[in-house]
N, C-alpha and C positions, 0 to 999 in steps of 0.2 A: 813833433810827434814822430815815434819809431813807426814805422810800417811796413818792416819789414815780414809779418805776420796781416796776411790778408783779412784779418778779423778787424784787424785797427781798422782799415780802409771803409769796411763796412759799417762799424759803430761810428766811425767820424761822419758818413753817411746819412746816417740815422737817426743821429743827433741833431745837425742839418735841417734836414725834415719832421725832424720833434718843433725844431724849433720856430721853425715857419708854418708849420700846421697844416702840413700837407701827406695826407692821408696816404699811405703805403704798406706794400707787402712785401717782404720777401720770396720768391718761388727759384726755380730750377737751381744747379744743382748745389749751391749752401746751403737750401731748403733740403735737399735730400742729403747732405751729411747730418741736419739736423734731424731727421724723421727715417732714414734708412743708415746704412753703411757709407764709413766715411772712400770718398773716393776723389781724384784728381777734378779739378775746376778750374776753369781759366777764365773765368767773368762772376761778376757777381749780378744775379738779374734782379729785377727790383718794380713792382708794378707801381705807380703812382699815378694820384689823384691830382694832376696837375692845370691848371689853369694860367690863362696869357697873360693875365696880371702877377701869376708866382715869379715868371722867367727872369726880371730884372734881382728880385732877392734871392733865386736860386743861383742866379752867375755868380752872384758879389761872395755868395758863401762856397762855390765850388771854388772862385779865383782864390780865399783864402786858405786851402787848402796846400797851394804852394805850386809848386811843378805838376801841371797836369794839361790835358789836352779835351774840350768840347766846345764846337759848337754853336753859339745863341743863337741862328738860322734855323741849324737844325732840331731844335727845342722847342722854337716857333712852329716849324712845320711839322713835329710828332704832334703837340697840343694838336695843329687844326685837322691832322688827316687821321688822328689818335693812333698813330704807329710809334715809333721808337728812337733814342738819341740814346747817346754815347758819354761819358768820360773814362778818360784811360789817365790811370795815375802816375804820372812820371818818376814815380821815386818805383813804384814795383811794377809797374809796368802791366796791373790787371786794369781791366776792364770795368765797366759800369754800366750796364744797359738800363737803361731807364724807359719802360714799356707804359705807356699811355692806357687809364684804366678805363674801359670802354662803361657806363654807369649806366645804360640802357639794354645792354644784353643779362639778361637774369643769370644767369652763373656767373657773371665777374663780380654781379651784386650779392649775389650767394657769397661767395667766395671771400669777399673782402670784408665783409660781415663777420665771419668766421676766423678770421685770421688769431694765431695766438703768439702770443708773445714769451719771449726767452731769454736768460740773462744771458748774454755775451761779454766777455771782459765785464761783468760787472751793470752793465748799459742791459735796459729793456729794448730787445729789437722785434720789429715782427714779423713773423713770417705765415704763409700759408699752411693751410692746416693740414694735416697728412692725408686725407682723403681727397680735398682740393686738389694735390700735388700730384697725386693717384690720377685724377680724372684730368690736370691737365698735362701729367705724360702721355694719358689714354689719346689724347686728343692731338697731342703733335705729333704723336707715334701715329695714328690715320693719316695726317695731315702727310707726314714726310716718308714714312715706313722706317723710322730710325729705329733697330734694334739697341740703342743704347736708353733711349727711351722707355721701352719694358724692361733693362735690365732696371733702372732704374725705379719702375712699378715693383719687382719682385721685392728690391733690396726694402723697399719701405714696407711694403706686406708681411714680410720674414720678420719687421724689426719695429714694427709700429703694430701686428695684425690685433693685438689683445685690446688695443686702445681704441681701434676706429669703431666709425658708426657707419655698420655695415650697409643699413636701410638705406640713407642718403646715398653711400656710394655707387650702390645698385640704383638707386633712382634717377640721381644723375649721369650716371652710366649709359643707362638707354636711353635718357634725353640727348645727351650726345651721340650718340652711335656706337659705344663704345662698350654696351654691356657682355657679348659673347666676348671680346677679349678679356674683360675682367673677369669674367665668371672663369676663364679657363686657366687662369693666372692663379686665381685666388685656389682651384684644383686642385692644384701644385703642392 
């Protein structure tokens, strides 16, 4: 497979996890060339539904992917402390953050519920929904004060605004902490 086009990487991904029946979503920022303006990415992030019985069929199918670099420690230990592991693909050299779906905090459950799906090369992949995407830049934007994070609230507002569902955004909004920013954003 060509992969020279980080999109391959991602649908060969997503295939992957079609195929093993491991519930995911796509978020940060491919999600936001998806649902905002297209902009520079150097990872592709990816929430999943993964459990310590997936780890041995998920190696066998990242090993087949060819030259790459992850982990199986680290894969063990995102499952048990539900944080995060890596593959970095040796032919393009991007990234693969695989984020541990926390299924007990109610907006991841929101969230992954809502996810919608989009053809990519042709392949159904899925990604977060543009409001989800909204509240969790709202949310790392508190968390870290990264202004690249509400650049990235804007661009989806400006390019997604006619589609979302305003109520939910606003209501998860203040359930996180986040509704004066979004209300001042949305302003704009």
């Amino acid at each position: 497979m060509d992969r020279s086009d980080p999109r391959q990487l991602l649908v060969a991904i997503a295939k992957i996890l079609k195929r093993l029946r491991i519930p995911y979503l796509v978020s940060g920022g491919i999600a936001v060339l998806i649902w905002g303006r297209p902009r520079f990415t150097a990872d592709i992030d990816i929430v999943v539904e993964l459990k310590s019985a997936d780890i041995p069929r998920l190696t066998k199918e990242l090993q087949k992917l060819g030259e790459g670099y992850f982990d199986e420690e680290m894969m063990s230990e995102a499952v048990r402390t539900s944080g995060e592991f890596n593959f970095i693909d040796g032919v393009t050299g991007v990234k693969v953050d695989f984020w541990m779906w926390r299924g007990s905090d109610p907006f991841d459950f929101s969230r992954f519920g809502r996810r919608v799906g989009r053809k990519i090369l042709g392949e159904t992949v899925y990604f977060t929904s543009p409001e989800d995407l909204i509240l969790i830049k709202l949310k790392w934007h508190r968390l870290s004060g990264s202004s690249k994070q509400l650049e990235d609230v804007e661009s989806i507002l400006k390019f997604s605004k006619r589609m979302l569902d305003v109520q939910y955004l606003k209501k998860w909004a203040d359930k996180l902490g986040c509704g004066e920013t979004l209300r001042s954003l949305m302003k704009k």
